[in-house]
Structure formats: C-alpha cells, structure tokens
N, C-alpha and C positions, 0 to 999 in steps of 0.2 A: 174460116170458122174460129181458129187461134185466136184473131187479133178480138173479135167480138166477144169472146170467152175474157180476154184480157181488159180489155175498156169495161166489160163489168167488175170487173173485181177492181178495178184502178175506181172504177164512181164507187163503189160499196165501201172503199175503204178510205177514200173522200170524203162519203156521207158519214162513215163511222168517226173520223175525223172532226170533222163539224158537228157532230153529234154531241161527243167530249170537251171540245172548247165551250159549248154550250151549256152543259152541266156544268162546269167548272164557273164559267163567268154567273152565272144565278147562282150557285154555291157563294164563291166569292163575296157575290153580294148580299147574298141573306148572313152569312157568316161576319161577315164587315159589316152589318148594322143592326142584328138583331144578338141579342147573349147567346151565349154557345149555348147554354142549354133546353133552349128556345128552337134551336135550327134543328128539323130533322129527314130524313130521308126521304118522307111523304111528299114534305113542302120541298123540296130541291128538287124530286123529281116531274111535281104540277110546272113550277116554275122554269123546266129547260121541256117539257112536250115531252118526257120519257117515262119509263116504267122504273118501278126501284129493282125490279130484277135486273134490268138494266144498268142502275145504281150497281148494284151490289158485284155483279159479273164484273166491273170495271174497279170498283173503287172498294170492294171489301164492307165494309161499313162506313159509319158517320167520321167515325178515324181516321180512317184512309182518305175519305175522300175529302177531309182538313188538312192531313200530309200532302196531298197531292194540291193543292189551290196553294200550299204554304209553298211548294216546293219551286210551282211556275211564277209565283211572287218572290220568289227569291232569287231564281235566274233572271228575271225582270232587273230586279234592284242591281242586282250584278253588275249586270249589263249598263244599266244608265249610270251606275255610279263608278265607274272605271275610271279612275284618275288618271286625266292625260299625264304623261311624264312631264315631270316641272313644273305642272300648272297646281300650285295647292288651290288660287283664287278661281279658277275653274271647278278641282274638285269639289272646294264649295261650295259653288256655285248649284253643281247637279247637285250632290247633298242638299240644300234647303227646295231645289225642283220635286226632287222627292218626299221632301218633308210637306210642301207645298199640297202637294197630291195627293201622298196616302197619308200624313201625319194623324187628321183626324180619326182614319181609320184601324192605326196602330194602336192610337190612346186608349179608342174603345176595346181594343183586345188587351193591351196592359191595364187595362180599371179590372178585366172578368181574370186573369192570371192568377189570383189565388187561391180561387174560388175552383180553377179545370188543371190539374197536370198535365196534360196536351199543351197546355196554351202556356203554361210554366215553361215546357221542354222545347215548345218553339221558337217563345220570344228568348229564351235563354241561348239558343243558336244565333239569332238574331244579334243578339248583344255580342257573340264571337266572332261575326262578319263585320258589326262596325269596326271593334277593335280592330283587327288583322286591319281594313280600310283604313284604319288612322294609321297604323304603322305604316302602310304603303305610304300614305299622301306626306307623312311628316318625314320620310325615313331617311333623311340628311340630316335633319337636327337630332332624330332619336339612335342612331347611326355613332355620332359623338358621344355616346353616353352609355357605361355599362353597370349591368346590376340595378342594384334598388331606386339609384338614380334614372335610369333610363326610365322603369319603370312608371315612378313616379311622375313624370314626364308626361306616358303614356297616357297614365290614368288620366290627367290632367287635359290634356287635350280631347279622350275621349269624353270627358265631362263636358267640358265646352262645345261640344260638335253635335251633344246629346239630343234627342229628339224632346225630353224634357224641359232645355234649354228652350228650343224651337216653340215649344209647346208655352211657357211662360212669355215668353216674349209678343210671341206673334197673337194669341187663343187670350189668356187670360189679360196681357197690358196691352192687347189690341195696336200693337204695333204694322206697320205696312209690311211687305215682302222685303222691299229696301231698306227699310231701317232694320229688322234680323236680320237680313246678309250682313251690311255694316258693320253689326253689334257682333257675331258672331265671329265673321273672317276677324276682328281686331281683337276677338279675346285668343283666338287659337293662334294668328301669329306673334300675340304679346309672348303667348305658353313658349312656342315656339324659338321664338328668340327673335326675331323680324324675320324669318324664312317666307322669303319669296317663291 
C-alpha cells in the first residue's frame, strides 16, 4: 500500500513538474516576442493548458513569473557559456552560439528596457554576467594589468564581445555566422594583446 501511495505522489509531482516547464516555455515565448506590456497572465495561462490560479500559486504575479523564465535563462546561458580553461576561441565560439540563438531575442527585450524597470533590472544583471564572463575568458591578459588600466581593458573587450556588436554585424550588415566569429574573435584578441 506504501509503495502505491508513493508512485502517486512521485507522478503528481512529475506532472507538477512538467506542468511548470510548461508555463515557463509559453511564458518565455510570448515574453520573447511580444512587448512586455502586451504579455499577461490570461494569455500565458490559455497558452501552457493551465488556470492562472495556477499562475499565481507558482509564480506570484506577471513579475515573478518574468524573474522566474529570466532566472532558467540564465542558468541556461551559464551553463553553455562556461569557458573552457584556455580556450578564449572556444569561449567565443559558445558566445556567438548564443548570440546566434537568443540574440534576436535579447534585442527585443533591450528596444522595450526603458519603457519596464523589470526589464531595466534584468538586462542590467545581464550586463554583470557578461562582464564577470569576460574577466573569466580574458583573465591572463587582464591579470597583468591593475587599476584603471586593467579596467579599461575590461571595458574594451566587453564592448567588442557585446551582443550589440553581434547585433550590427550579423542583423543589420547581414554578415554570415563566420564572418562575426572572424570579426569579433580578431577584435577581442587584438584588445587582448594576441591571447590565445
């Protein structure tokens, strides 16, 4: 009788599971392609089969459940963007896969940024995980260098690595995938100093 009491509650909380990724990936996507102030709990909850009590018991409001799709997109990005040790032309390599992927997606939530303070306070997190990421992937040439110098440095590479960068090259001068890698890996290790 235990183990049957137990396999229910292990599928209930399976289905509660899959229930959530659910929400989240329709969240994700009305959020990633419609203006935030367009998305709302009604439409997120028709689009994953759930109620918005349902919504709401999980994810608080239309806020919370923005934190929470920012939150699994950013251990996402984490994760694929983890600089092997030593390899910067790999890390940029996964940096432009990612840009590849969600760039268009990011631009659309940087165009609505001034307009939502949510979407201010997220991408601005955003922009503290690239940096820290640059320090990582560069951090032998930035390593050699203290104070306003190193910094500068810094800046400099994070500019050249920028998803704006990305965004001009590949979006607007309609460049291939290969030629932004190219363009980009040779401006960051020009910054750089030639760091392999």
């Amino acid at each position: 009788m235990k183990s049957g009491r137990s396999y229910q509650q292990t599928a209930r909380a399976q289905k509660t599971a899959e229930s959530l990724e659910r929400i989240l990936d329709e969240a994700e996507a009305l959020f990633f392609s419609e203006a935030f102030d367009r998305v709302t709990l009604d439409a997120v909850a028709r689009a994953a089969g759930v109620s918005i009590p349902t919504l709401q018991r999980n994810f608080g409001n239309k806020e919370g459940l923005f934190a929470a799709v920012g939150a699994r997109m950013r251990a996402r990005v984490e994760a694929e963007r983890r600089p092997p040790p030593g390899d910067i032309e790999g890390a940029l390599r996964a940096l432009l896969d990612h840009y590849e992927r969600d760039g268009r997606t990011m631009w659309h939530l940087l165009r609505q940024e001034a307009d939502v303070p949510l979407l201010h306070a997220g991408l601005d997190e955003a922009r503290g995980v690239h940096r820290a990421w640059v320090g990582e992937v560069f951090a032998r040439s930035l390593d050699a260098l203290k104070g306003a110098e190193r910094e500068r440095r810094l800046d400099a590479l994070v500019a050249a690595t920028d998803l704006y960068v990305w965004k001009l090259l590949r979006v607007d001068l309609g460049r291939t995938r290969q030629q932004v890698g190219r363009t980009m890996t040779a401006m960051a290790l020009a910054i750089a100093g030639g760091e392999r």
